[in-house]
C-alpha positions in Angstrom: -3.2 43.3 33.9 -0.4 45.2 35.0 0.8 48.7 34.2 4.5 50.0 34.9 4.4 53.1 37.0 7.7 55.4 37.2 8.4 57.8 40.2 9.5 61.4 39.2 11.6 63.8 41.2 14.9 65.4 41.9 17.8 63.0 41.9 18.1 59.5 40.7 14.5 58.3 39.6 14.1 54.6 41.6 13.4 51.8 39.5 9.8 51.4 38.1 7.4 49.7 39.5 4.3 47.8 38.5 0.7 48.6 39.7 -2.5 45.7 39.0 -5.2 47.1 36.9 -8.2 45.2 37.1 -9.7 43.3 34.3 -12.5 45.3 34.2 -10.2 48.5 33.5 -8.3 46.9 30.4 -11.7 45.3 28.9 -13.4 47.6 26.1 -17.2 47.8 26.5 -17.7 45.1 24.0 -16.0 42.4 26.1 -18.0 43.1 29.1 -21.7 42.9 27.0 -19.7 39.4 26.0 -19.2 38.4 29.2 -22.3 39.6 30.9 -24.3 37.6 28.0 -22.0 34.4 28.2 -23.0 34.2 32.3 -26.5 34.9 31.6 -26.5 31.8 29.1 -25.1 30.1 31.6 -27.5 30.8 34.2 -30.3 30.0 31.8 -28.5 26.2 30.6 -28.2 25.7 34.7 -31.6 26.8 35.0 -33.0 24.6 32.3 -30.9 21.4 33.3 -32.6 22.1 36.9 -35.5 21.7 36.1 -35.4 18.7 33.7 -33.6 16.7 36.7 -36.3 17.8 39.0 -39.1 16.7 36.6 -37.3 13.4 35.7 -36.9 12.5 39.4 -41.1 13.9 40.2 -41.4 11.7 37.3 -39.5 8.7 38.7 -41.2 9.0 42.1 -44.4 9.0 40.9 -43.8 5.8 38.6 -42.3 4.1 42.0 -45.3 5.2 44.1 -47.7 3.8 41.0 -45.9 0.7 41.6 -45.5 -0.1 44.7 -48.9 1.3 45.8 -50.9 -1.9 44.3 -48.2 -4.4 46.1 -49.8 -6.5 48.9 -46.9 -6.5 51.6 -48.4 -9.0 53.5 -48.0 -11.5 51.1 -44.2 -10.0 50.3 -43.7 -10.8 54.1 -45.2 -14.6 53.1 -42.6 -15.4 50.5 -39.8 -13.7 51.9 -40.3 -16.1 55.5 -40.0 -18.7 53.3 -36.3 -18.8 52.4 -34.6 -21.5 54.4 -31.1 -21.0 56.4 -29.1 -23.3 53.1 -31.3 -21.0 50.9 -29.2 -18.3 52.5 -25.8 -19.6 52.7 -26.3 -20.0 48.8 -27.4 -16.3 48.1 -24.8 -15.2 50.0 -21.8 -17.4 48.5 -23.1 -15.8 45.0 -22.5 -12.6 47.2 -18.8 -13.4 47.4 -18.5 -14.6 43.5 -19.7 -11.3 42.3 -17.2 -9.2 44.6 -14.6 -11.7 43.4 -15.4 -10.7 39.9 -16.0 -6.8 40.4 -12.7 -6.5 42.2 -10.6 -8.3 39.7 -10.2 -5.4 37.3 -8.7 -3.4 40.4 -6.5 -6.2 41.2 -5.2 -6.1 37.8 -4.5 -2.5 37.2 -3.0 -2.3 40.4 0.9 -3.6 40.7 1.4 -6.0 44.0 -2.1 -5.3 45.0 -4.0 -8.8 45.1 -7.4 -10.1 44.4 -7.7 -9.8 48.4 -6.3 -6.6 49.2 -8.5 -5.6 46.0 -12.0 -6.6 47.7 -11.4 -5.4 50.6 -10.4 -2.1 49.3 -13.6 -2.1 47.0 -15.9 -3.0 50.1 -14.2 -0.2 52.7 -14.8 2.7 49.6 -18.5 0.9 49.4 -19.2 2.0 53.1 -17.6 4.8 53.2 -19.2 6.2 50.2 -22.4 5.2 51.7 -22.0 6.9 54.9 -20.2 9.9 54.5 -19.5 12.5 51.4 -17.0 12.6 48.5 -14.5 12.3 48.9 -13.6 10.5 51.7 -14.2 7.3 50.3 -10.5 8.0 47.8 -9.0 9.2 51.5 -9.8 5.8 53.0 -8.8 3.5 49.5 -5.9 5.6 49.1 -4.7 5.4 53.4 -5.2 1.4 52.5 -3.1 1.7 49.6 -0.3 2.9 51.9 -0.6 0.8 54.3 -0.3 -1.8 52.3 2.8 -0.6 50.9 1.3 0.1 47.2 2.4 3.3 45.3 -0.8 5.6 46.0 -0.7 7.3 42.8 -0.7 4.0 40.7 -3.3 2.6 43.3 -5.5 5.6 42.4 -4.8 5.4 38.9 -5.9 1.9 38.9 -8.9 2.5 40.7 -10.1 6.0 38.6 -9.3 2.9 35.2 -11.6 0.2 37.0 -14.2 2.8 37.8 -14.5 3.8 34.0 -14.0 0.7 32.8 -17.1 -0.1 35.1 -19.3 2.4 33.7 -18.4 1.5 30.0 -19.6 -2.1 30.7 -22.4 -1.0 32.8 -23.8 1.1 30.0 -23.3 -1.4 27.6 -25.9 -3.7 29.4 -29.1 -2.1 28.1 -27.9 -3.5 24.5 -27.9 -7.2 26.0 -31.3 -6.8 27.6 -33.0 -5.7 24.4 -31.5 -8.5 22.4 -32.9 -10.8 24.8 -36.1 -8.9 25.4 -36.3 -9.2 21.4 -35.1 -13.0 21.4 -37.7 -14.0 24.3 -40.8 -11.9 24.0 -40.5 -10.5 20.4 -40.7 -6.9 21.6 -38.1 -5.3 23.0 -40.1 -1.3 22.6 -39.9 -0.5 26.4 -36.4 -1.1 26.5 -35.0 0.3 22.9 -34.5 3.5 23.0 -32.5 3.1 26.0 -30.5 0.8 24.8 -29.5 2.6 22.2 -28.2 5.8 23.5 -26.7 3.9 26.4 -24.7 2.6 23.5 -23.4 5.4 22.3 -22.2 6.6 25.0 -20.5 3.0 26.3 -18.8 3.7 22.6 -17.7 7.0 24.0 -16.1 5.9 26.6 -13.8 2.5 24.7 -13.3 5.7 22.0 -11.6 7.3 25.0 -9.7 4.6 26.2 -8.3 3.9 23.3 -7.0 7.5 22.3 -5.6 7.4 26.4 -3.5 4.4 25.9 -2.4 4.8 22.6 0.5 6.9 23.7 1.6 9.5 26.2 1.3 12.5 23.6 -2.3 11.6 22.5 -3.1 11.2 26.1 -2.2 14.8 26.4 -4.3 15.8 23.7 -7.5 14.2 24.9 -7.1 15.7 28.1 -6.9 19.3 26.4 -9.9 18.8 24.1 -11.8 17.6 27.5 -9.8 20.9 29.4 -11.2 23.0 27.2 -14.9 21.8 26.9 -14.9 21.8 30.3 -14.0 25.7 30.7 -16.6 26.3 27.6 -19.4 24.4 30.3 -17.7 26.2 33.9 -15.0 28.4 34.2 -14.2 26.8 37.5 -13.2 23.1 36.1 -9.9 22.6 35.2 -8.3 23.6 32.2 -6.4 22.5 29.3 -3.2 22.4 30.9 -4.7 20.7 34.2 -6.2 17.9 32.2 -3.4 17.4 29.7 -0.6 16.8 32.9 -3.5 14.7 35.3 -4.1 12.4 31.6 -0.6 12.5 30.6 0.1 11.0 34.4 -2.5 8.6 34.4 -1.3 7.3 31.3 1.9 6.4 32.5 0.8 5.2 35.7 -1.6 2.3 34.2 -0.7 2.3 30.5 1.1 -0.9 31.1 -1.4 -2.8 33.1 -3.6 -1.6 30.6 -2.3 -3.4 27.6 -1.8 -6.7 29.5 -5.4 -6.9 31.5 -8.1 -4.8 29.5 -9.5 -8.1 28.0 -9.7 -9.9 31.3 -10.6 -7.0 33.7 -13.6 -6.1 31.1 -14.5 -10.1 30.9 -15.1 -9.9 34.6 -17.1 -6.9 34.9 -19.4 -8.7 32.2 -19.2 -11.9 34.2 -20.0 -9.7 37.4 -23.4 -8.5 35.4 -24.6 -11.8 35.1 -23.6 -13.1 38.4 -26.2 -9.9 39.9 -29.0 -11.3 37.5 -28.3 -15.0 38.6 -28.6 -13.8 42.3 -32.1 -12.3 41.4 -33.0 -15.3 39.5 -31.8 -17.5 42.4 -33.6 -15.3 45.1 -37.3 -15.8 42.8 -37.1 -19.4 42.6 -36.2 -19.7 46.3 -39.4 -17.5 46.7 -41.5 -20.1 45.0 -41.8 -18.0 41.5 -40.8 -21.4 38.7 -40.0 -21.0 35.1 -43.4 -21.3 34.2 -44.3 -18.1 35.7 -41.4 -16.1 35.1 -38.9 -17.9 32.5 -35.0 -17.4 32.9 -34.1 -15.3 29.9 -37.3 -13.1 31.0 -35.5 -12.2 34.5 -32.4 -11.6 32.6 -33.1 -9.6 29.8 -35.5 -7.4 32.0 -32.9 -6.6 35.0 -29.8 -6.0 32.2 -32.3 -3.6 30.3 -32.7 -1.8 33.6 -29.4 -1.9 34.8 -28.3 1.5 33.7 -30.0 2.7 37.1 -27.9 1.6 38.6 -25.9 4.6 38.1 -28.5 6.8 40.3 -28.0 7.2 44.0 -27.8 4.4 46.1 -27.4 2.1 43.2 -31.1 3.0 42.1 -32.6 2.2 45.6 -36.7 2.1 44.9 -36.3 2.8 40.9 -34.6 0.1 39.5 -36.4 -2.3 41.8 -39.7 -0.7 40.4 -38.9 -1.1 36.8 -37.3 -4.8 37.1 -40.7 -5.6 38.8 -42.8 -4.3 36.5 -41.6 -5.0 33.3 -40.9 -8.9 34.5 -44.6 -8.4 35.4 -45.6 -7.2 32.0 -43.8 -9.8 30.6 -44.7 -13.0 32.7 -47.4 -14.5 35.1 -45.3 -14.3 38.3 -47.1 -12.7 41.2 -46.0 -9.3 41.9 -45.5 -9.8 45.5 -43.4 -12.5 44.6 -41.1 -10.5 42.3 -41.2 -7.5 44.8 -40.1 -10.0 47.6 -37.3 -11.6 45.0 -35.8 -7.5 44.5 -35.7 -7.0 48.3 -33.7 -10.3 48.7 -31.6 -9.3 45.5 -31.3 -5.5 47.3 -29.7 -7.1 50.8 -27.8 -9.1 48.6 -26.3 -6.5 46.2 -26.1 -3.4 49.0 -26.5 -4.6 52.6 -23.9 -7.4 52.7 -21.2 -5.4 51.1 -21.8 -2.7 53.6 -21.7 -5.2 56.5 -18.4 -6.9 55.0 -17.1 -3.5 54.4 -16.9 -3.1 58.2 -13.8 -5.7 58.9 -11.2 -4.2 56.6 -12.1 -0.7 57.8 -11.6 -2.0 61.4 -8.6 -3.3 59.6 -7.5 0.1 58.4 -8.0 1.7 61.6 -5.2 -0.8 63.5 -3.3 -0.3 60.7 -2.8 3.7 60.7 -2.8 3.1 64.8 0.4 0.9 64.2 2.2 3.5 62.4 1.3 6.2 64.6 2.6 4.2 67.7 6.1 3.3 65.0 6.0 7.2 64.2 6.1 7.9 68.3 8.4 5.6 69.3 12.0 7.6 67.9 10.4 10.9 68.9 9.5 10.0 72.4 13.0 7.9 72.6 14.5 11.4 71.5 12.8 13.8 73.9 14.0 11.5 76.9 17.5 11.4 75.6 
């Protein structure tokens, strides 16, 4: 707050001047009991969400442990030396479908970018996320992005619509799986509950979308209903204003490619789902597991009813594998050192190859910024001689 001071003495008086009082001098007792109660609910809501997310991962930890405790790893080591070098070639071309299909949405959204240029930005943010914090993996997309020649900000607005996009289908999945679980096994309990509030909030997110690209103005006031929940959970997120100009912005950046792609960029995403089931269905019969053990619609409905952990860390490194294995094992005959042999194939598949293919477009990227350093040296060396 500020409070105009004026000098006094002989002569002319100088102009005013203004002094800072602090907030704490302008408040009247009644806002600082406010205040001081509204941090120490906050505390207490941090305090509380703590702790939940510490029991839920104790919990999770224990139910992988449980798991993985009664597997016999020699006979994992059995059935994984039995893949052949063709069996391999196959697992690994279904690799490349399903990064064709996750990077089409980014292709789309993104003006002059390509379905190449696409993957190969989706596989260098892949390793670099992996490898180093948030977030250098937008640095390294968006110094590809300009390398390239593509308008960074549209790039990034392109990528920030795949990413949602992403989620919206990813938390749709859960529904499928229950369905099928109900279809094939006539029970679909373990999974339903899930399912259903993964839902609702895949629904929240299409809700969103829509009210974003209905029109600039509605845009705007989505992002200060969001600006002003946020401040109500941290004072430190942005605020109304912030969120209104960055939604207003993104708006106009993809709000076009929006319209003309949504149906096809959320058809491949879908078709990218059931490519990742069909590689773990492919890596379980190339283990020796047959339909008779472990039917097809059983594999599928119990990987897309777990596929929301894929969310966690690391893709849900040990956890989704766990709960894929077991409830196909609850639900079928297979061996379980079969099944845990057919997740670590799915695993390399899914995590380990993209981080490997990742490595050629960031070697890529590196030549690239070392060309336009030498470009950018060239006129200022050429100058200093001169």
């Amino acid at each position: 707050m500020l409070r105009r001071v004026t000098a006094t003495g002989p002569g002319v008086a100088p102009p005013p001047r203004l002094t800072r009082v602090s907030s704490s001098e302008s408040s009247t007792p009644a806002d600082r009991v406010g205040a001081a109660m509204t941090r120490r609910r906050r505390l207490a809501i941090a305090i509380v969400v703590r702790a939940v997310l510490w029991a839920a991962l104790a919990g999770i930890l224990w139910y992988v442990v449980r798991v993985l405790r009664n597997v016999d790893w020699a006979a994992v080591g059995h059935a994984l030396g039995q893949l052949s070098w063709w069996q391999v070639l196959a697992l690994l071309g279904l690799v490349a479908v399903r990064q064709l299909f996750s990077s089409t949405p980014l292709a789309l959204f993104t003006r002059g970018l390509g379905i190449r240029r696409a993957a190969a930005n989706d596989l260098v943010g892949v390793l670099v996320a992996t490898v180093t914090p948030a977030p250098a993996d937008i640095v390294a997309r968006g110094a590809l992005f300009r390398a390239w020649g593509i308008d960074v900000p549209r790039g990034l607005a392109g990528l920030v619509l795949n990413s949602v996009l992403f989620y919206a289908v990813r938390l749709s999945m859960p529904l499928a799986g229950a369905i099928l679980m109900l279809w094939t096994v006539g029970d679909e309990t373990a999974v339903g509950w899930t399912a259903v509030f993964s839902t609702l909030a895949a629904v929240v997110i299409v809700v969103a979308l829509v009210v974003v690209f209905r029109g600039s103005s509605s845009a705007g006031a989505l992002g200060r209903f969001l600006g002003r929940l946020a401040r109500r959970i941290r004072p430190t997120f942005p605020g109304p204003d912030e969120l209104e100009a960055k939604l207003v912005e993104f708006h106009g950046n993809v709000s076009d490619r929006w319209e003309r792609y949504w149906g096809w960029a959320s058809g491949s995403l879908v078709v990218m789902g059931g490519v990742e089931a069909l590689i773990l269905v492919t890596a379980l019969r190339f283990l020796g597991v047959p339909p008779s053990e472990a039917p097809l619609l059983v594999i599928v409905a119990s990987f897309l009813s777990m596929y929301l952990l894929m969310a966690t860390p690391f893709l849900g490194l040990g956890v989704l594998d766990a709960a894929v294995v077991a409830l196909i094992a609850s639900r079928s005959t297979a061996d379980p050192a079969a099944l845990v042999a057919g997740m670590i194939v799915w695993r390399v598949c899914i995590q380990l190859v993209p981080l490997i293919a990742g490595l050629a477009p960031l070697v890529e990227l590196r030549r690239l910024r070392g060309a336009d350093s030498d470009a950018e040296a060239g006129p200022a060396e050429a100058a200093t001689e001169a």
